[in-house]
Short mmCIF file of the C-alpha atoms (twelve columns), coordinates in Angstrom:
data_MODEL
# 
_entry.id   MODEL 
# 
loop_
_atom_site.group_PDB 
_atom_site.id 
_atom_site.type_symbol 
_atom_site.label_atom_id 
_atom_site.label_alt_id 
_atom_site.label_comp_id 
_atom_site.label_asym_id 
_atom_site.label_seq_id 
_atom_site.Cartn_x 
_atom_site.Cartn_y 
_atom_site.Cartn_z 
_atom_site.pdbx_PDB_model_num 
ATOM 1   C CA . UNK A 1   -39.215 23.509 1.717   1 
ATOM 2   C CA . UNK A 2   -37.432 25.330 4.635   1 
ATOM 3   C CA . UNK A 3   -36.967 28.720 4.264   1 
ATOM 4   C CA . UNK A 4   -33.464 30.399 4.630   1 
ATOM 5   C CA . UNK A 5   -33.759 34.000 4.465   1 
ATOM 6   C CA . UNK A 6   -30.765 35.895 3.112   1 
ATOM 7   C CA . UNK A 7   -28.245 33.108 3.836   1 
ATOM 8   C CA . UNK A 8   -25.659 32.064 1.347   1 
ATOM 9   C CA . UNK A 9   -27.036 35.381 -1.070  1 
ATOM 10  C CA . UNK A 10  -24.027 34.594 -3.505  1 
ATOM 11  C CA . UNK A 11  -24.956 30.848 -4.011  1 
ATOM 12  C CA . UNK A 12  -28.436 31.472 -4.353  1 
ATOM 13  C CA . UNK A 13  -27.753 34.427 -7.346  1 
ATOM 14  C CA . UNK A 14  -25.855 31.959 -8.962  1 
ATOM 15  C CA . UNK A 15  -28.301 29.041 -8.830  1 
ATOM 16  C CA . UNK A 16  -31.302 31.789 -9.801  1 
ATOM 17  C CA . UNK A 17  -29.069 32.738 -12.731 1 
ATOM 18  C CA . UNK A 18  -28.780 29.562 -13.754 1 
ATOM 19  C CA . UNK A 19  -32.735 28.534 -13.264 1 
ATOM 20  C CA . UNK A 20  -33.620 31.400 -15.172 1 
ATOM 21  C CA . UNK A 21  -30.798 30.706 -18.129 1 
ATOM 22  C CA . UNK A 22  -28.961 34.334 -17.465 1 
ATOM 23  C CA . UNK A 23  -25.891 33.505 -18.703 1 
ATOM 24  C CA . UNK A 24  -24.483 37.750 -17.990 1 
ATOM 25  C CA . UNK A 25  -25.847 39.690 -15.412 1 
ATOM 26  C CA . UNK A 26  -28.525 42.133 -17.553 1 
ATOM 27  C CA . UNK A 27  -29.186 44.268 -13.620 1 
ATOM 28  C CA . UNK A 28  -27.064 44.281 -10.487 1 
ATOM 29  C CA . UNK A 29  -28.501 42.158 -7.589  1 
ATOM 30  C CA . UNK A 30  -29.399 44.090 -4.401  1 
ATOM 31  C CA . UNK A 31  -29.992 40.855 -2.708  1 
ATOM 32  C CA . UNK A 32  -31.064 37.520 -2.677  1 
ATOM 33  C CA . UNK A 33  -33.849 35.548 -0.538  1 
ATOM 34  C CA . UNK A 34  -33.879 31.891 -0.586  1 
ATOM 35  C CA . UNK A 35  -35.274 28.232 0.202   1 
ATOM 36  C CA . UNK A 36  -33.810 24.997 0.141   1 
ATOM 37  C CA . UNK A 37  -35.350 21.787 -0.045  1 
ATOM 38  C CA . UNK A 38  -35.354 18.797 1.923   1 
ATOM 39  C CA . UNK A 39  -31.791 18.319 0.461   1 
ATOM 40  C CA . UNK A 40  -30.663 21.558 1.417   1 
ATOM 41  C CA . UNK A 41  -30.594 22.513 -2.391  1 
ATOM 42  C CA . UNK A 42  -31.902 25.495 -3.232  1 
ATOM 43  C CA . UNK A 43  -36.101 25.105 -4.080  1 
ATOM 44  C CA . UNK A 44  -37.398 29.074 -4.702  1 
ATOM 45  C CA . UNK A 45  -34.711 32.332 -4.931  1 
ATOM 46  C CA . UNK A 46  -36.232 35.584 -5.109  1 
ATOM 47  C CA . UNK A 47  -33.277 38.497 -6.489  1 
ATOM 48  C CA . UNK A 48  -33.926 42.096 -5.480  1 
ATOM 49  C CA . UNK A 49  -32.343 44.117 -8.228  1 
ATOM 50  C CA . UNK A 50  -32.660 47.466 -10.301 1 
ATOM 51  C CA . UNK A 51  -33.075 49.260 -6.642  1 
ATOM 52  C CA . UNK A 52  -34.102 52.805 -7.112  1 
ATOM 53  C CA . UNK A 53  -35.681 54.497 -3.975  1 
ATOM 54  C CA . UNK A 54  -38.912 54.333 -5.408  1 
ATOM 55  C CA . UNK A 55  -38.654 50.621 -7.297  1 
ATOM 56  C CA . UNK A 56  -37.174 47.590 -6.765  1 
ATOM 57  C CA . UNK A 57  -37.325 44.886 -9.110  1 
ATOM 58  C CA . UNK A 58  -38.326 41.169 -8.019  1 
ATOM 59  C CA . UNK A 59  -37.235 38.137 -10.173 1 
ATOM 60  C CA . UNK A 60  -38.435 34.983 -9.307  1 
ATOM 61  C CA . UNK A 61  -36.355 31.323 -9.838  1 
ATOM 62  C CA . UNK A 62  -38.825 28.855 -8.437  1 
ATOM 63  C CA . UNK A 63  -38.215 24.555 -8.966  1 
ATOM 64  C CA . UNK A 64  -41.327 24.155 -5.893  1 
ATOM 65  C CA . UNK A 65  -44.754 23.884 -4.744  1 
ATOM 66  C CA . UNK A 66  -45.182 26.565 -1.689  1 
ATOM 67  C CA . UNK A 67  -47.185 25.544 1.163   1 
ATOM 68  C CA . UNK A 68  -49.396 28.067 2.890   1 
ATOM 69  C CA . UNK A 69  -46.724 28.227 5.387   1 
ATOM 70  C CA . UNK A 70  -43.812 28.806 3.076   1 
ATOM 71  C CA . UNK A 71  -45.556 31.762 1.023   1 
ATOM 72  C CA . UNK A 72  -46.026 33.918 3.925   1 
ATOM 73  C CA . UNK A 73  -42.361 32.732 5.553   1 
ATOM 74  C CA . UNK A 74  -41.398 34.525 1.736   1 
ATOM 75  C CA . UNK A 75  -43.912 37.164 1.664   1 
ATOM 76  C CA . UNK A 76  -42.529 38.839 5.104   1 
ATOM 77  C CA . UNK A 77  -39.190 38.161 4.388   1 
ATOM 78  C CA . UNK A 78  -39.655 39.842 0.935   1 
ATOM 79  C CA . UNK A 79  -41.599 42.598 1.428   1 
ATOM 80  C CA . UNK A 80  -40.129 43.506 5.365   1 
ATOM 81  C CA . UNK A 81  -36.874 44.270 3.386   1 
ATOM 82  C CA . UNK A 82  -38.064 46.329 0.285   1 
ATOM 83  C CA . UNK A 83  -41.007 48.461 2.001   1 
ATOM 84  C CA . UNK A 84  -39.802 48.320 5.732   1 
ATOM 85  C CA . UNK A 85  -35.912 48.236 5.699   1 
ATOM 86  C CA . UNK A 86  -35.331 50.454 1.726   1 
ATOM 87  C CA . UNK A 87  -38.241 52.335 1.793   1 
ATOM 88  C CA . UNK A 88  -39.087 51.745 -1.581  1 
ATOM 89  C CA . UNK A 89  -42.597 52.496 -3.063  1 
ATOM 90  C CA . UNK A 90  -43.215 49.752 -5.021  1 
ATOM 91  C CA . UNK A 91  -41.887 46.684 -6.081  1 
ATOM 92  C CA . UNK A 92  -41.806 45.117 -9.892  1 
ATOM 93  C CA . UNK A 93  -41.727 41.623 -11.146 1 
ATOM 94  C CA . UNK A 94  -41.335 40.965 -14.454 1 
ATOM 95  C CA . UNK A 95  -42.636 37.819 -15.603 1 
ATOM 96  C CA . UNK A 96  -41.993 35.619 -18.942 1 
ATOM 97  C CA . UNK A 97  -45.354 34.623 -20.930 1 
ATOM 98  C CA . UNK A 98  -44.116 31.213 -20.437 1 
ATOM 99  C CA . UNK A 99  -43.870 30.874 -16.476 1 
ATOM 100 C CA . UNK A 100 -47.197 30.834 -15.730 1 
ATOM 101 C CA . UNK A 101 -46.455 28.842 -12.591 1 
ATOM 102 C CA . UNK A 102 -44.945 32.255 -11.859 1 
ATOM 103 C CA . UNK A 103 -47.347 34.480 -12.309 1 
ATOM 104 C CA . UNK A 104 -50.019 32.743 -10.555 1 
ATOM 105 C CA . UNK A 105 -47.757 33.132 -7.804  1 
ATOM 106 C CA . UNK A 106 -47.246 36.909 -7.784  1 
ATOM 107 C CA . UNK A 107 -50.905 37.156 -8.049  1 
ATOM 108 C CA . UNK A 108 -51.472 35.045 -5.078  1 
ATOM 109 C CA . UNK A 109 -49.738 37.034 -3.070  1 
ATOM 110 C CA . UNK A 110 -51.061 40.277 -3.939  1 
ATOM 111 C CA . UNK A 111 -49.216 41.443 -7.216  1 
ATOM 112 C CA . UNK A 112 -51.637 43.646 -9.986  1 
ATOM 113 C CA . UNK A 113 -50.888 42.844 -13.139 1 
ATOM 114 C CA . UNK A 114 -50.198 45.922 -15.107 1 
ATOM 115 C CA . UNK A 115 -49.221 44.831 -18.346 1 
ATOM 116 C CA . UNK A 116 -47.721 43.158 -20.968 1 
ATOM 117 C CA . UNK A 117 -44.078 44.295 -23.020 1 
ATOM 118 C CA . UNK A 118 -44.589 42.604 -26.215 1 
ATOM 119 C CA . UNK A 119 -41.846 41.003 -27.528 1 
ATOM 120 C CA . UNK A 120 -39.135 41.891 -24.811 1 
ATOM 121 C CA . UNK A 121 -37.057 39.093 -24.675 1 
ATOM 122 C CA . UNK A 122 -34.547 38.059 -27.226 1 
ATOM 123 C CA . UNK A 123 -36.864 35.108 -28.480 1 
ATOM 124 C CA . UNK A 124 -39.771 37.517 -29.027 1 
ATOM 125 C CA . UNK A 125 -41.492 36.329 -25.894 1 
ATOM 126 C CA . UNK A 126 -43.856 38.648 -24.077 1 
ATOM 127 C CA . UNK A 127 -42.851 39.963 -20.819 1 
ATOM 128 C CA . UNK A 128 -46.076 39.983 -18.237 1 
ATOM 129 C CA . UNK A 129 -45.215 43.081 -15.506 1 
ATOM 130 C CA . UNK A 130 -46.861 42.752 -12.146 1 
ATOM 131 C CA . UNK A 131 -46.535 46.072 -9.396  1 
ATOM 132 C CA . UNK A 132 -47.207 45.702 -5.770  1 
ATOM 133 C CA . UNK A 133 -47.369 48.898 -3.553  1 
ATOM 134 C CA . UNK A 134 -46.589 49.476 0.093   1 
ATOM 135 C CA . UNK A 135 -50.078 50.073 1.276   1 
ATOM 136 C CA . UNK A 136 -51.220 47.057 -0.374  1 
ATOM 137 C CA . UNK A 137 -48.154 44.918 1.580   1 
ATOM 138 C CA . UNK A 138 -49.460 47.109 5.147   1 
ATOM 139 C CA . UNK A 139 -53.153 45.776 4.292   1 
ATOM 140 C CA . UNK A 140 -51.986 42.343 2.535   1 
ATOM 141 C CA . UNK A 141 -53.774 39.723 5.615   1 
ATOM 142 C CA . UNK A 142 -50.304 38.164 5.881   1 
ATOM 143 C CA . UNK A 143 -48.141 41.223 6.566   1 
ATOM 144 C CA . UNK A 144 -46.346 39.589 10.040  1 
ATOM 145 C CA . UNK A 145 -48.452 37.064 10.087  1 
# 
Protein backbone atom coordinates (compact mmCIF):
# COMPACT_ATOMS: atom_id res chain seq x y z
CA UNK A 1 0.00 0.00 0.00
CA UNK A 2 1.54 3.44 -0.90
CA UNK A 3 0.15 6.19 0.64
CA UNK A 4 -1.15 9.26 -1.38
CA UNK A 5 -2.16 11.92 0.86
CA UNK A 6 -4.90 14.24 -0.36
CA UNK A 7 -4.36 13.47 -4.07
CA UNK A 8 -7.20 12.81 -6.40
CA UNK A 9 -9.80 13.84 -3.09
CA UNK A 10 -12.81 13.60 -5.64
CA UNK A 11 -11.95 10.00 -6.86
CA UNK A 12 -11.25 8.77 -3.61
CA UNK A 13 -14.97 10.21 -2.10
CA UNK A 14 -16.41 8.47 -4.78
CA UNK A 15 -14.69 5.09 -4.39
CA UNK A 16 -15.28 5.51 -0.27
CA UNK A 17 -18.93 6.09 -1.16
CA UNK A 18 -19.11 3.30 -2.99
CA UNK A 19 -17.05 0.87 -0.37
CA UNK A 20 -19.24 1.97 2.21
CA UNK A 21 -22.68 1.51 -0.06
CA UNK A 22 -23.66 5.49 0.33
CA UNK A 23 -25.60 5.74 -2.47
CA UNK A 24 -26.56 10.03 -1.41
CA UNK A 25 -24.29 11.99 0.40
CA UNK A 26 -25.97 11.84 4.26
CA UNK A 27 -22.76 14.82 5.40
CA UNK A 28 -20.66 17.07 3.20
CA UNK A 29 -16.99 15.90 2.79
CA UNK A 30 -14.32 18.31 4.12
CA UNK A 31 -11.73 16.16 2.58
CA UNK A 32 -10.45 13.04 1.63
CA UNK A 33 -7.06 11.08 2.52
CA UNK A 34 -6.12 8.14 0.55
CA UNK A 35 -3.96 4.93 -0.43
CA UNK A 36 -3.65 3.01 -3.40
CA UNK A 37 -2.44 -0.31 -3.87
CA UNK A 38 0.13 -1.89 -5.79
CA UNK A 39 -2.27 -1.23 -8.77
CA UNK A 40 -2.65 2.23 -8.06
CA UNK A 41 -6.36 1.48 -7.04
CA UNK A 42 -7.47 2.91 -4.20
CA UNK A 43 -6.71 0.34 -0.83
CA UNK A 44 -7.89 2.64 2.50
CA UNK A 45 -9.87 6.36 2.12
CA UNK A 46 -10.38 8.17 5.18
CA UNK A 47 -13.40 11.27 4.55
CA UNK A 48 -13.23 14.23 6.91
CA UNK A 49 -16.78 15.44 7.12
CA UNK A 50 -19.44 17.11 9.52
CA UNK A 51 -16.47 19.83 10.31
CA UNK A 52 -17.49 21.98 13.17
CA UNK A 53 -14.57 23.87 14.94
CA UNK A 54 -14.73 21.68 17.72
CA UNK A 55 -15.53 18.09 15.75
CA UNK A 56 -14.75 16.58 12.79
CA UNK A 57 -16.10 13.42 11.77
CA UNK A 58 -13.78 10.46 10.39
CA UNK A 59 -15.29 7.68 8.15
CA UNK A 60 -13.27 4.99 7.28
CA UNK A 61 -13.48 2.82 3.64
CA UNK A 62 -10.72 0.30 4.11
CA UNK A 63 -10.26 -3.04 1.32
CA UNK A 64 -6.32 -3.53 3.21
CA UNK A 65 -4.05 -4.85 5.71
CA UNK A 66 -1.87 -1.68 7.09
CA UNK A 67 1.66 -2.25 7.76
CA UNK A 68 3.30 -0.56 10.71
CA UNK A 69 4.60 1.80 8.23
CA UNK A 70 1.38 2.65 6.49
CA UNK A 71 -0.67 3.37 9.85
CA UNK A 72 1.53 6.03 10.99
CA UNK A 73 2.07 7.43 7.09
CA UNK A 74 -2.17 7.74 7.84
CA UNK A 75 -2.09 8.66 11.37
CA UNK A 76 0.10 12.01 10.64
CA UNK A 77 -1.49 12.70 7.63
CA UNK A 78 -4.90 12.43 9.44
CA UNK A 79 -4.53 13.92 12.48
CA UNK A 80 -1.72 16.91 11.19
CA UNK A 81 -4.81 18.20 9.22
CA UNK A 82 -7.75 18.03 11.79
CA UNK A 83 -5.77 19.07 15.13
CA UNK A 84 -2.78 21.02 13.51
CA UNK A 85 -4.10 22.71 10.27
CA UNK A 86 -8.47 23.13 11.59
CA UNK A 87 -7.93 23.32 15.01
CA UNK A 88 -10.53 21.10 15.88
CA UNK A 89 -10.88 19.49 19.40
CA UNK A 90 -11.70 16.24 18.69
CA UNK A 91 -12.30 13.99 16.07
CA UNK A 92 -15.35 11.24 15.70
CA UNK A 93 -15.57 8.00 13.90
CA UNK A 94 -18.52 6.32 13.71
CA UNK A 95 -18.28 2.77 13.22
CA UNK A 96 -20.92 -0.03 11.97
CA UNK A 97 -21.31 -3.16 14.48
CA UNK A 98 -20.38 -5.10 11.52
CA UNK A 99 -16.80 -3.65 10.55
CA UNK A 100 -14.99 -4.90 13.16
CA UNK A 101 -11.88 -4.87 10.99
CA UNK A 102 -12.64 -1.18 11.51
CA UNK A 103 -12.82 -0.69 14.78
CA UNK A 104 -9.87 -2.58 15.76
CA UNK A 105 -8.26 -0.13 13.71
CA UNK A 106 -9.42 3.11 15.36
CA UNK A 107 -8.48 1.53 18.55
CA UNK A 108 -5.05 0.80 17.42
CA UNK A 109 -4.35 3.98 16.79
CA UNK A 110 -5.55 5.59 19.78
CA UNK A 111 -9.44 6.03 19.39
CA UNK A 112 -11.71 5.55 23.00
CA UNK A 113 -14.59 3.98 22.40
CA UNK A 114 -17.42 5.94 23.82
CA UNK A 115 -20.39 4.21 22.89
CA UNK A 116 -22.82 2.51 21.12
CA UNK A 117 -26.21 4.24 19.05
CA UNK A 118 -28.47 1.37 19.01
CA UNK A 119 -30.15 0.83 16.07
CA UNK A 120 -28.86 3.87 13.93
CA UNK A 121 -28.69 2.65 10.66
CA UNK A 122 -31.57 1.95 8.40
CA UNK A 123 -31.13 -1.96 8.88
CA UNK A 124 -31.28 -1.60 12.67
CA UNK A 125 -27.56 -2.06 12.97
CA UNK A 126 -25.73 -0.56 15.92
CA UNK A 127 -23.48 2.26 15.34
CA UNK A 128 -20.07 1.85 17.62
CA UNK A 129 -18.72 5.80 18.21
CA UNK A 130 -15.04 6.15 18.89
CA UNK A 131 -13.55 10.04 20.04
CA UNK A 132 -9.95 10.91 19.86
CA UNK A 133 -8.75 14.27 21.42
CA UNK A 134 -5.87 16.56 20.56
CA UNK A 135 -3.78 15.92 23.58
CA UNK A 136 -4.08 12.34 23.11
CA UNK A 137 -2.79 12.83 19.13
CA UNK A 138 0.29 15.42 20.88
CA UNK A 139 1.12 12.33 23.31
CA UNK A 140 0.06 9.43 20.73
CA UNK A 141 4.14 7.78 20.31
CA UNK A 142 3.62 8.24 16.56
CA UNK A 143 2.69 11.93 16.35
CA UNK A 144 5.65 12.86 13.47
CA UNK A 145 7.08 9.92 13.81
Amino acid sequence: MKYIGYKDEIKAEEWARKYLGLKHAPMDVFRALSAVNKDGEFACVILLTNFSKRNIDVNIAADCHFTPKNSIMMFNGLFSMIFDELKAVRSTALIASSNVACQKFVEQIGFQKEGIMRKAYNDDEDMHIYGFLDNEYREHDWCRS
